[in-house]
Structure formats: C-alpha cells, structure tokens
N, C-alpha and C positions, 0 to 999 in steps of 0.2 A: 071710336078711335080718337085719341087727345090730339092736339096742336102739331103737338114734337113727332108723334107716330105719324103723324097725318105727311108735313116734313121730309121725314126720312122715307115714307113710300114715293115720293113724289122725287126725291132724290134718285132713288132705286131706279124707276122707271126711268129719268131722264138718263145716268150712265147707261142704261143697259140700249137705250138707242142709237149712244152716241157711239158704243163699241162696236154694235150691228151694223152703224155709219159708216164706221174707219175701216170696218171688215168688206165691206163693198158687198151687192145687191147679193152675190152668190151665197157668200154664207148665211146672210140676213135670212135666206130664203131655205137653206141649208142643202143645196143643190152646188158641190162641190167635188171638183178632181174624181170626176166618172168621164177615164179615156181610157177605150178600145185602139189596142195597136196589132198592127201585124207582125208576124217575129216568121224567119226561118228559111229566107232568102240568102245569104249570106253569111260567112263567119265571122266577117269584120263588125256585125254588130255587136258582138258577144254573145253569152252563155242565155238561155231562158232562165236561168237561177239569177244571174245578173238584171236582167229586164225588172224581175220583181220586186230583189230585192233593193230596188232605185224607189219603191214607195208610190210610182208617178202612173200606175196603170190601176184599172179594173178588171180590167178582163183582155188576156191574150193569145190571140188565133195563131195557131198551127199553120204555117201555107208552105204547100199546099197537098192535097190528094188529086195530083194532076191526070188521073187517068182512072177513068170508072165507066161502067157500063160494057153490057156485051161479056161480063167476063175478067174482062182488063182491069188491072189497078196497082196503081202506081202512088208513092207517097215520095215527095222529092222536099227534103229538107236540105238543101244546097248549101255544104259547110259544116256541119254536125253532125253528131253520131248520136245516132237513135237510142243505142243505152243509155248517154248520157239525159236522154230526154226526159226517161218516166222518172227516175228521183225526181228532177226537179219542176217535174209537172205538181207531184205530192207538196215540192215546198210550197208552190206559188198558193196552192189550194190552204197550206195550211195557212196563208194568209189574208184570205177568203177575196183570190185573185180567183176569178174563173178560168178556166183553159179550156180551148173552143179546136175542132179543127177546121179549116178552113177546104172545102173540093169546088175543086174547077180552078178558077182563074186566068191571066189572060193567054198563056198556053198549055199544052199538053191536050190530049186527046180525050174528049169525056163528051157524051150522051147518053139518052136514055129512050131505050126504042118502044117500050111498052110499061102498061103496070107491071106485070112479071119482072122485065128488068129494073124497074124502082124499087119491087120488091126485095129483090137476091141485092140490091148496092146496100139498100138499108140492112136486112141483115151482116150483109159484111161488115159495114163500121161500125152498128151495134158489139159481133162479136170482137171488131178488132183493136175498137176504140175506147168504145161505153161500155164494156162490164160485162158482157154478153160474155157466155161460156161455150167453148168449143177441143174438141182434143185433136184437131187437123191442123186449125188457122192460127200461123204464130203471132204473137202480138208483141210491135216494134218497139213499145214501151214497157215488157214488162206488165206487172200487175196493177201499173197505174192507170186509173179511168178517166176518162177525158171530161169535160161538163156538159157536152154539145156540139154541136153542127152549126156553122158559120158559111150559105150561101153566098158564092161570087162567082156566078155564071153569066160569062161575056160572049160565049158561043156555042156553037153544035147543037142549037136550038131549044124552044121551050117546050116541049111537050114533058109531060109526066111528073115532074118536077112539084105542083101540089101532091101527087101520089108519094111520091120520095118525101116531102115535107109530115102527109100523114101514118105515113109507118113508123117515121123515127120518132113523130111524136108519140106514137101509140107504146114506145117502152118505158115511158116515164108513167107512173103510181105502181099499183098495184105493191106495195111493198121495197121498189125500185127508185133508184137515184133520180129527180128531175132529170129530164134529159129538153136541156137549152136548143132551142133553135132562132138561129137570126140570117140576117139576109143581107149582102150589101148590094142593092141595086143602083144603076147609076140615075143622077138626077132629074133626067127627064120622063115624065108621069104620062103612062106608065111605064114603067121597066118592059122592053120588049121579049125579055128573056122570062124576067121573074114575074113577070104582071099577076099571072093565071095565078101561079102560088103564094103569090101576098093575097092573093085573093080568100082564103082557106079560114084566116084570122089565127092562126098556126104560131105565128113568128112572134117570141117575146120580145125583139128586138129587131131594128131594120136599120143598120149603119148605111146612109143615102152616102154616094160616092157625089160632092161636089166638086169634081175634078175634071177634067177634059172632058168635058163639056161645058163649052163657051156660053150656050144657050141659057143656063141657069146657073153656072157659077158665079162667084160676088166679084164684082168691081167697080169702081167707083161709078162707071156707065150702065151698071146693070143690078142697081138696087132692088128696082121693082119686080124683075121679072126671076132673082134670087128668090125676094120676099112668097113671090104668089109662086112656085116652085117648092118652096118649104112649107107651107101654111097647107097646099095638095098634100105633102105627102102625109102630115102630121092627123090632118082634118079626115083624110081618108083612113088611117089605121088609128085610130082611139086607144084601140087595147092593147098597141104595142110601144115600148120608147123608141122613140128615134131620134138617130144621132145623127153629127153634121161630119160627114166623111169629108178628111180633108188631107191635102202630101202636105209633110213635115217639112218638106225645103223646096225650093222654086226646081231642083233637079229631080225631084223626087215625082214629078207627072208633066204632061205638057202645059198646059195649064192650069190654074183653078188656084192656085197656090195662094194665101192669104198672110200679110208677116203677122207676129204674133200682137204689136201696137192693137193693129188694125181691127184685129180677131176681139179682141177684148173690148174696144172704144165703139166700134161700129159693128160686130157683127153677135156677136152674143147677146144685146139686147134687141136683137131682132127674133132669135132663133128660141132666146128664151121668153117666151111670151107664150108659146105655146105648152100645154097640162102636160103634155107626154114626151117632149122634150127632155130626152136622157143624156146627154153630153156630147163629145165630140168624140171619132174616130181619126185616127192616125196614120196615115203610108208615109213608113213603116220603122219599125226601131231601129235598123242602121240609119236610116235620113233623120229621125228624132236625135239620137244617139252625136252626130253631125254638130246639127242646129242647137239644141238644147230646148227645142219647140214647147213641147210639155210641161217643162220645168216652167217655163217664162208663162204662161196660159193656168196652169193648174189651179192657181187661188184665183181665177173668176169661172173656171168653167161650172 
C-alpha cells in the first residue's frame, strides 16, 4: 500500500470513530431502541396501530388475560375493541414489532391448581392466541396470531407455572411459528411467584420490574444494591435478555421511577455492561404517551 493509500485508510478509520463518538456508546455497540411497552389498559393511550406506528417499540404486550385457571378466562383490554385488535396486531408484525400477550397481572382472578390445569390454560391461549386451530373456541382477534406469552404474575401463588411455561413452549418448531415466552418478575431475586419457572431456562426474555420495590430500585442512595440486583438477575439467566423494567412517569408506579437525564447518564451504563442485557421495558404506553419517555431514552438505550 503507497503513502496516499496508506493516508486515506488511516483517514477512513479515524472518521468512522469519530461518528461511532458522536453517536454515543449505544450505537457504537449497536445495541439500540429495543423497548418493550405494555398497551391495553386504557383508551386514552390510543390505538395498538398508533403505538407501532410511533417507530419507538420493539415488542408490545397485550394486558392483560386477567382470569385463567380452573376453567375461567377472562381477557380485559379496558377501552378497545377486540376486532379492532387483530388488523393491527398484523401491522405491528409487518413491521417486525413482536406482539406478546400479557396473563395475570396485578388483578383479576388467576391460578393454577395442578399440571392438568397448566395443561388446558396452555392449550387455551395456544388455540386462542397463537394459531392453534379449534371449531368451538372463538378467537378475539380474528385470524391474527399473537408472537408469545408475556408472564406477570404478582399473586394466587407459584406453583405450576414452570409446567405452563413448558407446554407453551412445546408448540413452537415442528413446522410452527416460534412461540416467544418472557417474564416480568419483580426485582428482588428471586421472584417469589416466578422463581421456580425462570428456573426451566424456557424464557427468551425476562423484563425485571424495577419498580416499587424500594429494595433494589435506582437512586441516588441506592446504587449498589440496584447494581448487585441486576448483575443476579443477568448473571443467573445467561440465555436469556433482560430488560430493565421501569414506569414511564413518576404516576405511573409508586416508586422506582427514574427521569430520563438520569436513565441515560447514570443508569444505562450500569445496566449495559452486562452480555444479555436486552434494553429496557416500559409501564405503560398511556404514561409513555404522557412523558414522551421513550422518545427522549431511545438513541442510548
């Protein structure tokens, strides 16, 4: 290579760091605008067509399936009308936005008494969700198929709940859609609910709820024991991402609420240090919707 070639490579290399510089550590690393949001509380947040089409998500949960087991089953999308859902489950997807449902959550009536009854919930949301075919069970969407199953179980206890984790995953291959499973347990390790079924190594994904919970959430008093909180959860699941659950506005949980300065200066290069470190999660699109949380966060997460 001559003088001048020699030069212009040496040029080459220095803009392209100095771009990767001004583009800050995210993109440098290209670990970029991967946030999980919750949708379907409310009307005032807008349409799930609207959510996607904002560009600002990766993947968003259905909440909730407030009532399972036993028989029971309940899907409460509070504000919306359920035909309107499957189109615009189709668009989200055709913009390779996942769509996840969300069961349990912090009310509505939901357990699970034995394997058998893991067994019959799983095929229910299989046929009624994911693609499963049935000529009885109507399905609230239409012919649109969900991507997966989105744990967030805060009560009615933990038993079966690995069992429920290994049936749903047992309908993804065989010629079949992946079928997504994730989990949002709350921060402190381990999840009393979900411990047993993060146990399974099942979960592609584990959105940790850093929210009300004082114990482990970030504050300026409580770096370290944030720090050794998220480093457990990361260090204990390898094979799955995990994300940093967080409420979109100081109203949006009791506490745990981080502004977005904060989030970006101080806490994402804590969080991102870790291999499996998948982005952050969001409660929920009406409080992002709000704030504008997302938007302001997106180009470092």
């Amino acid at each position: 290579m001559g003088k001048m070639a020699s030069h212009l490579a040496l040029a080459a290399v220095y803009c392209a760091v100095v771009l990767l510089s001004s583009l800050g550590p995210a993109a440098a690393t290209g670990k970029t605008g991967r946030i999980t949001v919750y949708w379907g509380q409310t009307a005032s947040e807008g349409s799930l067509h609207k959510a996607c089409q904002s560009n600002l998500y990766s993947t968003v949960i259905l909440s909730f399936l407030t009532h399972f087991g036993g028989g029971r089953y309940k899907l409460d999308l509070t504000g919306h009308s359920w035909s309107a859902v499957g189109p615009d489950v189709k668009y989200c997807q055709s913009k390779n936005i996942l769509v996840l449902l969300a069961i349990g959550g912090g009310f509505g009536r939901y357990s699970l008494a034995s394997k058998a009854d893991a067994k019959a919930v799983a095929d229910h949301i299989w046929v009624v969700y994911l693609g499963g075919r049935s000529s009885t069970k109507p399905r609230p969407f239409g012919d649109a198929v969900l991507d997966g199953v989105d744990f967030d179980i805060e009560h009615g206890g933990s038993k079966h709940y690995n069992d429920l984790a290994r049936y749903l995953k047992g309908y993804s291959g065989k010629g079949r859609k992946k079928v997504w499973i994730t989990a949002a347990p709350q921060c402190p390790f381990p999840d009393r609910m979900l411990g047993q079924a993060l146990q399974t190594g099942l979960f592609d994904r584990i959105h940790v709820q850093f929210y009300n919970n004082p114990v482990c959430s970030y504050r300026a008093g409580n770096v370290e024991a944030f720090t050794r909180a998220w480093q457990k959860w990361t260090r204990s699941f390898p094979r799955s991402s995990v994300y940093l659950g967080l409420p979109a506005a100081r109203g949006a949980a009791g506490s745990g609420y981080v502004p977005p300065a904060t989030l970006v200066s101080k806490v994402l290069p804590i969080v991102r240090r870790s291999r499996n470190y998948g982005g952050i999660m969001l409660w929920s699109r009406y409080w992002d919707l709000q704030t504008g949380y997302s938007r302001a966060v997106k180009h470092a997460v």
